[in-house]
N, CA, C and O atoms as CSV, one atom per row, in Angstrom:
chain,resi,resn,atom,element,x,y,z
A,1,UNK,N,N,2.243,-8.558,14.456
A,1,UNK,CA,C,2.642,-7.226,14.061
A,1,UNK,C,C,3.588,-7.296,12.874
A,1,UNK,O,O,3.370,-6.510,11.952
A,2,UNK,N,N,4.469,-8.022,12.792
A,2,UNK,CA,C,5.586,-8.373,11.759
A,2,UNK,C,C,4.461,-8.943,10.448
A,2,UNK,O,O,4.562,-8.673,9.251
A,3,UNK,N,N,3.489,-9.724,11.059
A,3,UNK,CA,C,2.783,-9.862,9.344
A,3,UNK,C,C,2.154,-8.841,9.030
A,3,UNK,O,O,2.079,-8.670,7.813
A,4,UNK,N,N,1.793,-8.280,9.498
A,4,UNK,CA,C,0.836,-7.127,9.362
A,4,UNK,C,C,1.716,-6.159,8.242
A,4,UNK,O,O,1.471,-5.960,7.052
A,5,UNK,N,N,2.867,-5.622,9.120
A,5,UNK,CA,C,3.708,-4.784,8.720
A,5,UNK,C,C,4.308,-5.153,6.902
A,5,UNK,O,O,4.527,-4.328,6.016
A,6,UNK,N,N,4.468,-7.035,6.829
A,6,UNK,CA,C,4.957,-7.175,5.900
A,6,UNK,C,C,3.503,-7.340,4.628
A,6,UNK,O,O,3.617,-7.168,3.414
A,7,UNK,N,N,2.292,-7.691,5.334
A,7,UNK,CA,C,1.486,-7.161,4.272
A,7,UNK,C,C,1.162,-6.033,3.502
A,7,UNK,O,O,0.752,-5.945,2.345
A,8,UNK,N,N,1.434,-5.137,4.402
A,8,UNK,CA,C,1.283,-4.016,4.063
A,8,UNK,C,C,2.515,-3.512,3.160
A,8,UNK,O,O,2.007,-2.678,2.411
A,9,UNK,N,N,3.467,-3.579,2.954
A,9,UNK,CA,C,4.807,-3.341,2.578
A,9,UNK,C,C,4.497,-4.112,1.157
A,9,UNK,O,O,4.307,-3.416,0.159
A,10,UNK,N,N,4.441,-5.688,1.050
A,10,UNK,CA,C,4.206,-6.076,0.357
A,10,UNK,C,C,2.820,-5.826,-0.808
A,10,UNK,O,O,2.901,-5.994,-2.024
A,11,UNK,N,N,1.706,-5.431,-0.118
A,11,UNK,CA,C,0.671,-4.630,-0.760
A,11,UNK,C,C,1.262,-3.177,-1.753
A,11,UNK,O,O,1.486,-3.047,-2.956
A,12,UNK,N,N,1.323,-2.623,-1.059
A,12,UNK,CA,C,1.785,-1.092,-1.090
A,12,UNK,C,C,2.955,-1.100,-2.648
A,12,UNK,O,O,2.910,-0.421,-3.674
A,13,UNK,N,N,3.837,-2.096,-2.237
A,13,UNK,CA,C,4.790,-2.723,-3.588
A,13,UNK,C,C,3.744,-3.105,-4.820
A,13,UNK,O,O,3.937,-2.546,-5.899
A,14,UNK,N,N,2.788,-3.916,-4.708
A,14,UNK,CA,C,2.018,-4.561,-5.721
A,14,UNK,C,C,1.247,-3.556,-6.190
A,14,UNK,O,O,1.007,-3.660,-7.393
A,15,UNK,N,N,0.647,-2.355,-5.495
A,15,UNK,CA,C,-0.335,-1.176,-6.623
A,15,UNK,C,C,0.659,-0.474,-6.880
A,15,UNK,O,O,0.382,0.505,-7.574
A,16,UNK,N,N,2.590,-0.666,-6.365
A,16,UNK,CA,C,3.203,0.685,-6.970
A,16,UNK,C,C,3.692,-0.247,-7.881
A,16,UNK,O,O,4.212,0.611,-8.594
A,17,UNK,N,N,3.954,-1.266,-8.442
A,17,UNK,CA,C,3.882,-2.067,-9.956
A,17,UNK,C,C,3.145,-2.120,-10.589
A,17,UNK,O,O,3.349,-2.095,-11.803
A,18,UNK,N,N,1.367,-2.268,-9.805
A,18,UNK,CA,C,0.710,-2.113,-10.864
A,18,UNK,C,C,0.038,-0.858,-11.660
A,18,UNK,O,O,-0.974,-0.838,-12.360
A,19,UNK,N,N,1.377,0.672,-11.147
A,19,UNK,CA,C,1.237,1.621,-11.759
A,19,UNK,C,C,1.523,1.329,-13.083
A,19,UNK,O,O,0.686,1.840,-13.828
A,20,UNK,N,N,2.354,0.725,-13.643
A,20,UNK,CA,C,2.553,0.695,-15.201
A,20,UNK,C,C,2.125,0.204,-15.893
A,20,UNK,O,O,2.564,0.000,-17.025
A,21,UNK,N,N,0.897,-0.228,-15.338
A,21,UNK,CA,C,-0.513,-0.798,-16.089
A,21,UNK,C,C,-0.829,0.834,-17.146
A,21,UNK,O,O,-0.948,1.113,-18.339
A,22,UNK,N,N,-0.849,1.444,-16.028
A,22,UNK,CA,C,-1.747,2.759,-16.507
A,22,UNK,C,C,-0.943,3.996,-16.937
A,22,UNK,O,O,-1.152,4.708,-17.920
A,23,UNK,N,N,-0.018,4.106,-16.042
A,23,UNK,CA,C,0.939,4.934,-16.320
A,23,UNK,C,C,2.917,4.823,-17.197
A,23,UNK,O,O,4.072,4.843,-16.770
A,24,UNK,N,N,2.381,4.736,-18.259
A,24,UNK,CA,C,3.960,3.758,-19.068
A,24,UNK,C,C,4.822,4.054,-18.674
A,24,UNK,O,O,5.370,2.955,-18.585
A,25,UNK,N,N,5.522,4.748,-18.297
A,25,UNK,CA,C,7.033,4.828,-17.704
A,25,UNK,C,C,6.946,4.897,-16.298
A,25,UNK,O,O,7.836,5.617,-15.844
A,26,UNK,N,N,6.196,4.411,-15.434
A,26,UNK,CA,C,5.512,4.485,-13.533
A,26,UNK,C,C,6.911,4.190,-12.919
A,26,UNK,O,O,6.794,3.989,-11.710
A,27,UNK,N,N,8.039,4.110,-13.302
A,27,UNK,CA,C,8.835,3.483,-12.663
A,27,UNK,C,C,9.755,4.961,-11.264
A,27,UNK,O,O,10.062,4.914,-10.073
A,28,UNK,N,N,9.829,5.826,-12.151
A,28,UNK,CA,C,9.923,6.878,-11.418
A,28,UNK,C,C,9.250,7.513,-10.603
A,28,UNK,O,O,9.749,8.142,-9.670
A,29,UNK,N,N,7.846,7.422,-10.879
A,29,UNK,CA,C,6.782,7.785,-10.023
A,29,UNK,C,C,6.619,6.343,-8.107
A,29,UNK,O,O,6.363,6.482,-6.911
A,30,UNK,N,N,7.044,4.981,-9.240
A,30,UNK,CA,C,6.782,4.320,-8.413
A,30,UNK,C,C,8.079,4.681,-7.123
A,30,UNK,O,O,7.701,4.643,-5.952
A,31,UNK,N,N,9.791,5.070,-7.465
A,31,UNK,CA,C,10.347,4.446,-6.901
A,31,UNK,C,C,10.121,5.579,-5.898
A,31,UNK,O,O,10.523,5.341,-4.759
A,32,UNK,N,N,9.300,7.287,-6.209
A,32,UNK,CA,C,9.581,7.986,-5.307
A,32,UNK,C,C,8.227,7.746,-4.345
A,32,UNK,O,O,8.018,8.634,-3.517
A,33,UNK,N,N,7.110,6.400,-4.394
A,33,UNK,CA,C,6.299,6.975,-3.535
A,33,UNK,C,C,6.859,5.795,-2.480
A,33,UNK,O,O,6.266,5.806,-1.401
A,34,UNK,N,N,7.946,4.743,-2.626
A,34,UNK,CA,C,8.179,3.358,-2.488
A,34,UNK,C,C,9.292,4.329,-1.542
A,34,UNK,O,O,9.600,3.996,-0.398
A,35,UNK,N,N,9.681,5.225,-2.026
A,35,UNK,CA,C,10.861,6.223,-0.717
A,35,UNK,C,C,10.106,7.079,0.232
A,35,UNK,O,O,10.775,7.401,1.213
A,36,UNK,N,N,8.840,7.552,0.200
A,36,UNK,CA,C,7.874,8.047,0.815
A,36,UNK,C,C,7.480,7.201,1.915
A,36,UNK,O,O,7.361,7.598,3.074
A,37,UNK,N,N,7.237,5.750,1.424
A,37,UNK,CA,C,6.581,4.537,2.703
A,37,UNK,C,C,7.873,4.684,3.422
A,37,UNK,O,O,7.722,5.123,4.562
A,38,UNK,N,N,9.049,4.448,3.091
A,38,UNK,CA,C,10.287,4.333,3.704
A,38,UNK,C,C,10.505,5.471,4.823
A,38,UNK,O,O,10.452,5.273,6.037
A,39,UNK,N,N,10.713,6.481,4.300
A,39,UNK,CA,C,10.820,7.646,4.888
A,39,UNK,C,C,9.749,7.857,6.169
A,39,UNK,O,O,10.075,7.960,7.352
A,40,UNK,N,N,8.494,7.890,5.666
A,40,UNK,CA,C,7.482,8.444,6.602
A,40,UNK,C,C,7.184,7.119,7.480
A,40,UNK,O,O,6.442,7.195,8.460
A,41,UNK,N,N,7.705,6.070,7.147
A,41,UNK,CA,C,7.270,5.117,8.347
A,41,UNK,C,C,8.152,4.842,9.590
A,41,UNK,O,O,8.237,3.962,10.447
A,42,UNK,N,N,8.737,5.951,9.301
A,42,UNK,CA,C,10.452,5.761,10.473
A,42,UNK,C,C,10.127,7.013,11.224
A,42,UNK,O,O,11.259,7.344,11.579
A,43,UNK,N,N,9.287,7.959,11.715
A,43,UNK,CA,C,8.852,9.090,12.343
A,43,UNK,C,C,7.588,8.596,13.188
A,43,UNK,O,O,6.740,7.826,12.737
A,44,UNK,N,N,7.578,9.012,14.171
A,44,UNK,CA,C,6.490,8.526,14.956
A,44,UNK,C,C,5.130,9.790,14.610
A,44,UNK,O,O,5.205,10.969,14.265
A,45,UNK,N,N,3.996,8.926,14.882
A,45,UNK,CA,C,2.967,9.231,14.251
A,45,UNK,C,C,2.191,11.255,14.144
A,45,UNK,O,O,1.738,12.105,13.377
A,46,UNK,N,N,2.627,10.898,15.861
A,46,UNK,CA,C,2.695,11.925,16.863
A,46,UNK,C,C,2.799,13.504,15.907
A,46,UNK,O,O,2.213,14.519,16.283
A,47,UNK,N,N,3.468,13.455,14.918
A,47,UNK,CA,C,4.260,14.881,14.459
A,47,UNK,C,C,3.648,15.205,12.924
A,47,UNK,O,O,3.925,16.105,12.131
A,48,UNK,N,N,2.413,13.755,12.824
A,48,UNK,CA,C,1.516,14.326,11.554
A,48,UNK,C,C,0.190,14.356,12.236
A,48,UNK,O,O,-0.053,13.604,13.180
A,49,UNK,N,N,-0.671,15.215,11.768
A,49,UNK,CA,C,-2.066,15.755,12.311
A,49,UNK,C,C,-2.773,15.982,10.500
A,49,UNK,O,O,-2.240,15.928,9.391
A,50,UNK,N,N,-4.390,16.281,11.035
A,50,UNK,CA,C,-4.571,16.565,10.105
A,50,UNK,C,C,-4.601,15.091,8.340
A,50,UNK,O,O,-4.423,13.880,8.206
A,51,UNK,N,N,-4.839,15.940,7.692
A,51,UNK,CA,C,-4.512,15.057,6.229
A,51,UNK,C,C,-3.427,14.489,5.680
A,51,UNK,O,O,-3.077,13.728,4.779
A,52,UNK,N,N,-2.963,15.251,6.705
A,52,UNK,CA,C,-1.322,14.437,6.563
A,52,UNK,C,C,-1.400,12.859,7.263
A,52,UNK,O,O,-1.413,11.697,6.857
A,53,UNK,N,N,-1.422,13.220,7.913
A,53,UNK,CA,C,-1.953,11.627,9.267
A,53,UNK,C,C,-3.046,10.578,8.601
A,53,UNK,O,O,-2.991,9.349,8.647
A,54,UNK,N,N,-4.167,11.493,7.899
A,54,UNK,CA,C,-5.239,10.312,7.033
A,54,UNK,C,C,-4.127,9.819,6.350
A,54,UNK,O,O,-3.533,8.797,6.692
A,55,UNK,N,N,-3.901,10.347,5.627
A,55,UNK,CA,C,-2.879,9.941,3.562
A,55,UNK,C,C,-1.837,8.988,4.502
A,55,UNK,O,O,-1.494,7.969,3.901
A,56,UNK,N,N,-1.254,9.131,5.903
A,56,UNK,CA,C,-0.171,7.911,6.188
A,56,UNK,C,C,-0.954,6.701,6.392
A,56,UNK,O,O,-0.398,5.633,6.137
A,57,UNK,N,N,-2.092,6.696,6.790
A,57,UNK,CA,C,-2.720,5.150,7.404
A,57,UNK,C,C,-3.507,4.930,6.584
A,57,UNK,O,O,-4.076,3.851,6.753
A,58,UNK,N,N,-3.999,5.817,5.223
A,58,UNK,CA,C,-4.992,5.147,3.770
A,58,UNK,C,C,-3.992,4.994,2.537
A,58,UNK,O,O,-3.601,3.886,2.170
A,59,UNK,N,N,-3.660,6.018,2.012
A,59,UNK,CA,C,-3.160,6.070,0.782
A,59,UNK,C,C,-1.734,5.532,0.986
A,59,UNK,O,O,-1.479,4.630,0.188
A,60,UNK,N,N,-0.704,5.842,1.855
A,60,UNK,CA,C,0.771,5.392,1.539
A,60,UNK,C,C,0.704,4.743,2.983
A,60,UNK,O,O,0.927,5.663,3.771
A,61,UNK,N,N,0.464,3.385,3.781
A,61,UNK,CA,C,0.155,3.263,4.143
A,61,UNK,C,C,1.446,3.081,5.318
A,61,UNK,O,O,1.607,2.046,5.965
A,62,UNK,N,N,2.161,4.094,5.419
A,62,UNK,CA,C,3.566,3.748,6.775
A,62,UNK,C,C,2.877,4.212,7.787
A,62,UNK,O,O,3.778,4.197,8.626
A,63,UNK,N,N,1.999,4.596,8.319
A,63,UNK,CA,C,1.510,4.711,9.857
A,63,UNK,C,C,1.235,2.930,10.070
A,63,UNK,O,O,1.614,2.333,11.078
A,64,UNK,N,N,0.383,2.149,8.715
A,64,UNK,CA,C,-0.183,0.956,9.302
A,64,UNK,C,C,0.999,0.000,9.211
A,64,UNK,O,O,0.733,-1.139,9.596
A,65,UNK,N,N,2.421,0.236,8.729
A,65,UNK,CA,C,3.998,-0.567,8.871
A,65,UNK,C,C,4.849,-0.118,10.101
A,65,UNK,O,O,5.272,-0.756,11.065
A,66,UNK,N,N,4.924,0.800,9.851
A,66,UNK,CA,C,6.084,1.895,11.494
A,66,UNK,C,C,5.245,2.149,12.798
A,66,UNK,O,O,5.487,1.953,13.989
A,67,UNK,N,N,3.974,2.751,11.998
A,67,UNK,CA,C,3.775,3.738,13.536
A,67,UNK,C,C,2.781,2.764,14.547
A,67,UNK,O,O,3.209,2.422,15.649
A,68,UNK,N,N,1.559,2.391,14.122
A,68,UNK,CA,C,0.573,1.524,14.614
A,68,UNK,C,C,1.675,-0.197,15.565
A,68,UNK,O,O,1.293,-0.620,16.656
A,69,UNK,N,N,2.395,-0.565,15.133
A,69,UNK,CA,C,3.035,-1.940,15.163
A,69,UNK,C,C,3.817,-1.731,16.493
A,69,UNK,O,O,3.932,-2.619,17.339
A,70,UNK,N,N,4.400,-0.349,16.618
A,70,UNK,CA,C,5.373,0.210,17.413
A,70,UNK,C,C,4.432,0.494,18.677
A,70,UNK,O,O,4.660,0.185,19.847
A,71,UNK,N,N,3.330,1.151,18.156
A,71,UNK,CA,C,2.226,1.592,19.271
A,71,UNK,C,C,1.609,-0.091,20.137
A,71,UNK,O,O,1.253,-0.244,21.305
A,72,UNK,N,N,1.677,-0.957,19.184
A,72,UNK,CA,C,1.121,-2.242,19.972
A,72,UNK,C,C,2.092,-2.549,20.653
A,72,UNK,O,O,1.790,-3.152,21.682
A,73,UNK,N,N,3.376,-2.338,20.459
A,73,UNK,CA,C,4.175,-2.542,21.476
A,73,UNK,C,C,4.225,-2.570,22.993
A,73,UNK,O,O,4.149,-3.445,23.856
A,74,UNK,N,N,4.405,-1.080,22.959
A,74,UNK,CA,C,4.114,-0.955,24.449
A,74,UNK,C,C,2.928,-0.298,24.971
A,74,UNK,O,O,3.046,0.369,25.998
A,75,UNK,N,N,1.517,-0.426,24.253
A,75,UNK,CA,C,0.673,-0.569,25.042
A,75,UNK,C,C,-0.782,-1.345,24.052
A,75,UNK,O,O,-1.681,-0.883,23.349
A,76,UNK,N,N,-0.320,-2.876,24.540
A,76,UNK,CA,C,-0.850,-3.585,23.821
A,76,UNK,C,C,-1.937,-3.850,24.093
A,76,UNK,O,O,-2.177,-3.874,25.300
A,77,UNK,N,N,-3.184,-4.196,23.048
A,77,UNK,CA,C,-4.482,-4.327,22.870
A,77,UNK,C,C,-5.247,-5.155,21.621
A,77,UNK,O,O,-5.125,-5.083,20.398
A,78,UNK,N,N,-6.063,-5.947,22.468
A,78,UNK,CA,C,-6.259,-7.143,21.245
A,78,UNK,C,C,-7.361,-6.445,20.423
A,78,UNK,O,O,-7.788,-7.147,19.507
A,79,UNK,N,N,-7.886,-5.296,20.533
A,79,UNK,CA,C,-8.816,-4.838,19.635
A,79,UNK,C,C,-8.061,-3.627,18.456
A,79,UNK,O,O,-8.475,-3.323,17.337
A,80,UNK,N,N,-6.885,-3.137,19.161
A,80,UNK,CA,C,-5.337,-2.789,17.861
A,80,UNK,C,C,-5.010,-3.269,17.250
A,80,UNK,O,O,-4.713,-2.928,16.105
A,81,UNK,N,N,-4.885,-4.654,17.926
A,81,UNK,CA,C,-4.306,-5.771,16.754
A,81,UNK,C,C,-4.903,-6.590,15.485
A,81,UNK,O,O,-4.480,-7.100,14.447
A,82,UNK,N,N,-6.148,-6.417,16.179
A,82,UNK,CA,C,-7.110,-7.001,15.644
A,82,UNK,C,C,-7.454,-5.763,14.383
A,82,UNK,O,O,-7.836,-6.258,13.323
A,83,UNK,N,N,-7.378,-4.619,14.404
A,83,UNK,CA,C,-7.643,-3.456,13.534
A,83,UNK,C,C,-6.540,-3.435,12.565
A,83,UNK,O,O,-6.677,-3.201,11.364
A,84,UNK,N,N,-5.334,-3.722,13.223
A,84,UNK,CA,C,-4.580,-3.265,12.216
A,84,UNK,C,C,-4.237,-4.817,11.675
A,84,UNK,O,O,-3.322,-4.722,10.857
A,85,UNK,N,N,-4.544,-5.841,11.802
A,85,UNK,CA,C,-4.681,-7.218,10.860
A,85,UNK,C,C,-5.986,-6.451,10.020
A,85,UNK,O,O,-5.794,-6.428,8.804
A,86,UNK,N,N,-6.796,-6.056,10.305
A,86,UNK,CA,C,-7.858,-6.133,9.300
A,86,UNK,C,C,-7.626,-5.336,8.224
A,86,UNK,O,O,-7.948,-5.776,7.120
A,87,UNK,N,N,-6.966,-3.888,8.339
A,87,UNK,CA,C,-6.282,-2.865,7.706
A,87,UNK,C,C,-5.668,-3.556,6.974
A,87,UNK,O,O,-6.284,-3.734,5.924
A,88,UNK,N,N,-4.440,-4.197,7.030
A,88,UNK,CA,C,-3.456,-5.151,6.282
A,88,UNK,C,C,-4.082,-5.998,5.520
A,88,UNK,O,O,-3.505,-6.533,4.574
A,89,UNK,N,N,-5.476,-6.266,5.850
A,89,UNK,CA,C,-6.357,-7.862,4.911
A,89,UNK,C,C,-6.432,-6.853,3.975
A,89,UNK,O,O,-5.739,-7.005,2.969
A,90,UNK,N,N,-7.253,-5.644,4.086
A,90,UNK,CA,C,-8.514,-4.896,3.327
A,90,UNK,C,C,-7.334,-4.109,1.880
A,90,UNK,O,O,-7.502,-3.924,0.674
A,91,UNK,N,N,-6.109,-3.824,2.910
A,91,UNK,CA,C,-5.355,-3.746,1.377
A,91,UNK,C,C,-4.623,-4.452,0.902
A,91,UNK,O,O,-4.172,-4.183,-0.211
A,92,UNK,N,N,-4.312,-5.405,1.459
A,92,UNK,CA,C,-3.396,-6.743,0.637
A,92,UNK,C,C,-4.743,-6.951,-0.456
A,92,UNK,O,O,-4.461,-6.963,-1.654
A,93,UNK,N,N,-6.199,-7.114,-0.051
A,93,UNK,CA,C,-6.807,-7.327,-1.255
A,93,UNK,C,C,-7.385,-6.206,-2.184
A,93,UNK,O,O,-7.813,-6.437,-3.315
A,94,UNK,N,N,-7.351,-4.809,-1.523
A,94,UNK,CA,C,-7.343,-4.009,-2.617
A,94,UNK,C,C,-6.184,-3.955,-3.671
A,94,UNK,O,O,-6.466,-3.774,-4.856
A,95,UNK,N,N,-4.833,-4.113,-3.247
A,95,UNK,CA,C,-3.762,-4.106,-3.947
A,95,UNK,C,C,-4.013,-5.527,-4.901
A,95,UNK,O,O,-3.477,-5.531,-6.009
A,96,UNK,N,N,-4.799,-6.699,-4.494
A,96,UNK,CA,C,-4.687,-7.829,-5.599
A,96,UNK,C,C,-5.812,-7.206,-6.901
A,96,UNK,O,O,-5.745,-7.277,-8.128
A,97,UNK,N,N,-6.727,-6.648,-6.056
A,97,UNK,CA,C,-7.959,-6.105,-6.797
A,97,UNK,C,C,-7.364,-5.133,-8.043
A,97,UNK,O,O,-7.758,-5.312,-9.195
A,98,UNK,N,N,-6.670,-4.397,-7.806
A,98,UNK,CA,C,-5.816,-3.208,-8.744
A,98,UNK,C,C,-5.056,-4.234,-9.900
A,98,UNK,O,O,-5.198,-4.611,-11.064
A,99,UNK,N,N,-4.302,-4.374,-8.921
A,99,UNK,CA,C,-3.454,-5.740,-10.040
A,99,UNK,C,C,-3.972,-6.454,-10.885
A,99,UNK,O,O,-3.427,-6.639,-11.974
A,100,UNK,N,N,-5.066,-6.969,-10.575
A,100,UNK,CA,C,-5.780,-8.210,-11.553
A,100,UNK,C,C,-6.306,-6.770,-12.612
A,100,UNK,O,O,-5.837,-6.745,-13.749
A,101,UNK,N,N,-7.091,-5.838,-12.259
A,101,UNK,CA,C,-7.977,-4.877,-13.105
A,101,UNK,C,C,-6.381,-4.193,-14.241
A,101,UNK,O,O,-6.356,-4.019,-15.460
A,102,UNK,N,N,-5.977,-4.110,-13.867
A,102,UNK,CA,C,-4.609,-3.332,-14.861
A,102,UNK,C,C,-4.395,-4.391,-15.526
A,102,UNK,O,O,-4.676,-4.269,-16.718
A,103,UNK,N,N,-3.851,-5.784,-15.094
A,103,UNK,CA,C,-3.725,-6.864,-15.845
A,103,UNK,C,C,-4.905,-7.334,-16.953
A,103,UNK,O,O,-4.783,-7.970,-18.000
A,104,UNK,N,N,-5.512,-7.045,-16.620
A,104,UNK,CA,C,-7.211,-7.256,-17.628
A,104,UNK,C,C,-6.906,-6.145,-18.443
A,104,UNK,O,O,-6.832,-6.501,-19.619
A,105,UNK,N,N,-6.712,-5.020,-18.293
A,105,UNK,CA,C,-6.396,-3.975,-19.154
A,105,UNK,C,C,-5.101,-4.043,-20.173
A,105,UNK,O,O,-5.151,-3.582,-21.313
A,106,UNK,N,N,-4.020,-4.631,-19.655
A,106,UNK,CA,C,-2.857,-4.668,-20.284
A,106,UNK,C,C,-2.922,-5.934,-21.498
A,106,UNK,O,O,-2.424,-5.860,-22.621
A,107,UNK,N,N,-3.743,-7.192,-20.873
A,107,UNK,CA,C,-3.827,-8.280,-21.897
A,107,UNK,C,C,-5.081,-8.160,-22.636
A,107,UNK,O,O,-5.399,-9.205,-23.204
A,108,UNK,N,N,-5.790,-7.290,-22.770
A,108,UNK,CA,C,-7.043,-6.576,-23.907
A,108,UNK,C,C,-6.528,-5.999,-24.866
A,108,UNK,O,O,-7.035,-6.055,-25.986
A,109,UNK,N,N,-4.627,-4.858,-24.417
A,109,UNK,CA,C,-4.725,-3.848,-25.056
A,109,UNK,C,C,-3.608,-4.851,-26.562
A,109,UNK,O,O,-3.620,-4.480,-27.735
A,110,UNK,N,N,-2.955,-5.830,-26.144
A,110,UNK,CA,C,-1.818,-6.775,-26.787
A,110,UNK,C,C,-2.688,-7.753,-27.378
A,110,UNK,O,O,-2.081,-8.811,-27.548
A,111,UNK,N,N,-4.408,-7.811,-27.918
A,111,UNK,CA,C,-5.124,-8.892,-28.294
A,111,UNK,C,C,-4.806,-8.291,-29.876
A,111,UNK,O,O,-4.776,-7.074,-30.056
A,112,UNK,N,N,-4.571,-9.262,-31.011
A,112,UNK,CA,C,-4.066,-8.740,-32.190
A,112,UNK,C,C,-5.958,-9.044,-32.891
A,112,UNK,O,O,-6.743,-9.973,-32.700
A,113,UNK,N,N,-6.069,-7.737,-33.729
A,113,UNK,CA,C,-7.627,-8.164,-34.098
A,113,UNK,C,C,-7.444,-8.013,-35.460
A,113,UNK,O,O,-6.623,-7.208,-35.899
A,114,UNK,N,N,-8.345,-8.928,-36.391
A,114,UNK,CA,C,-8.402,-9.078,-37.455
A,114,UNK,C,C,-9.708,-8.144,-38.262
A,114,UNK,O,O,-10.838,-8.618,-38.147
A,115,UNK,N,N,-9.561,-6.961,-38.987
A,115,UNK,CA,C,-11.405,-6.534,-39.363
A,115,UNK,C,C,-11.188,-7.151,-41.249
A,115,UNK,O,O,-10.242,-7.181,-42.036
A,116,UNK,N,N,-12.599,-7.543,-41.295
A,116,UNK,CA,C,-12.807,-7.789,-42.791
A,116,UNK,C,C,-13.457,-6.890,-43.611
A,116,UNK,O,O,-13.598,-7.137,-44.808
């Protein structure tokens, strides 16, 4: 549960850096969605429904750091655990996937070209 939690944390960090691939000043954008994981992963799951509840366990992903980890707790299940390791794989490598693609973008845009 603790790796899980820290993949995800650690993921979630790596596409909000590799906002300034795309977006030049991302740093403000990044630090308020980086207070969003913070915030919304300290509330139990229970009190979002709806699209609110998708966007915590896809897009900002504190249901799959706070809420899910807490839930294996006390009522544990090897097919939970097993879901939310896979959750944690699928974006630790979407987040490398983003990263490398912005990085391909950023060292294309700094290539100095010569025309004759």
């Amino acid at each position: 549960r603790l790796l899980s939690s820290t993949l995800q944390f650690v993921s979630f960090s790596i596409l909000l850096g590799s906002l300034t691939f795309w977006v030049g000043e991302g740093r403000g954008l990044a630090k308020m969605l980086f207070d969003f994981i913070l915030t919304f992963s300290n509330y139990p799951k229970t009190i979002y429904t709806g699209g609110v509840r998708f966007m915590l366990f896809t897009l900002i992903p504190s249901g799959l750091i706070g809420a899910m980890p807490v839930d294996l707790l006390f009522d544990f299940s090897w097919s939970g655990l097993l879901l939310l390791l896979s959750a944690s794989l699928v974006y630790c490598w979407i987040a490398s996937k983003i990263f490398h693609i912005g990085l391909k973008r950023y060292l294309s845009g700094n290539r100095i070209g010569f025309r004759i």
